[in-house]
C-alpha positions in Angstrom: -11.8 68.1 -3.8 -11.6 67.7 -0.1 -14.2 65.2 0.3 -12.2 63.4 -2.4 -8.8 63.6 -0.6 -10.6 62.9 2.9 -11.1 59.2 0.9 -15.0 59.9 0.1 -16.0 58.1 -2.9 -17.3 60.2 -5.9 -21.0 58.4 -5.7 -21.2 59.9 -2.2 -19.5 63.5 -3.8 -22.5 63.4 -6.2 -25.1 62.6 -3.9 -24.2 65.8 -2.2 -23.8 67.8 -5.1 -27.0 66.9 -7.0 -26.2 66.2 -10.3 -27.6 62.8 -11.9 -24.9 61.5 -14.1 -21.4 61.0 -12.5 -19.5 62.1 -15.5 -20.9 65.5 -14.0 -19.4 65.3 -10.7 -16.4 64.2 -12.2 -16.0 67.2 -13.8 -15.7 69.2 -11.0 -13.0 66.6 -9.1 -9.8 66.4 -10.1 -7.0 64.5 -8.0 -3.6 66.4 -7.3 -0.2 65.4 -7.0 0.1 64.4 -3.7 -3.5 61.8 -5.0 -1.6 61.1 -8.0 1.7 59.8 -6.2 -0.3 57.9 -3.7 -2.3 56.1 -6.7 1.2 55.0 -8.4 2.9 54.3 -5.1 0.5 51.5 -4.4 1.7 49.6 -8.2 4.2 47.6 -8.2 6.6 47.0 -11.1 6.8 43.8 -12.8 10.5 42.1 -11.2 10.8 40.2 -14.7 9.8 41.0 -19.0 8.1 37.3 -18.0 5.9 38.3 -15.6 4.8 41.2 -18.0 4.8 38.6 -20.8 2.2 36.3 -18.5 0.1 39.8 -18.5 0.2 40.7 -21.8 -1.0 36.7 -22.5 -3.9 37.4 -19.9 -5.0 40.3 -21.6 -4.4 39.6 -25.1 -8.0 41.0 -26.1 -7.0 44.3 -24.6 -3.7 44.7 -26.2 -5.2 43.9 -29.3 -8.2 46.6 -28.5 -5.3 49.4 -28.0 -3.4 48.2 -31.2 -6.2 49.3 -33.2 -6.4 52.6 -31.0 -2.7 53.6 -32.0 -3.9 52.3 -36.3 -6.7 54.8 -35.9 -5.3 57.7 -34.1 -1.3 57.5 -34.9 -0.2 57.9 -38.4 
């Protein structure tokens, strides 16, 4: 977790540690709070809904992927 918050990227964590798939290592690395906040505090919102609308155009495939996630999963 240290290496993670000192900026080390998780190939370089799971060199270290050994294991050969980095699922693994990601098992034992979670980020906290503080990593969390950091994470979201480099987004930036969308100023207008048409900005999000030029988005949601661009990414159409993947809206249409999740649509079937929330069919399957949500009844």
């Amino acid at each position: 977790m240290h290496l993670l918050q000192a900026g080390v990227d998780l190939a370089t964590i799971q060199t270290w540690l050994g294991p050969v798939d980095i699922s693994t290592t990601h098992d034992y690395v979670e980020i906290d709070r503080k990593m969390k906040r950091k994470a979201l505090s480099s987004c930036s919102p969308m100023s207008t809904s048409e900005e999000l609308r030029k988005v949601v155009a661009r990414h159409d495939d993947v809206i249409a992927w999740l649509k079937t996630m929330q069919d399957r999963f949500i009844m």
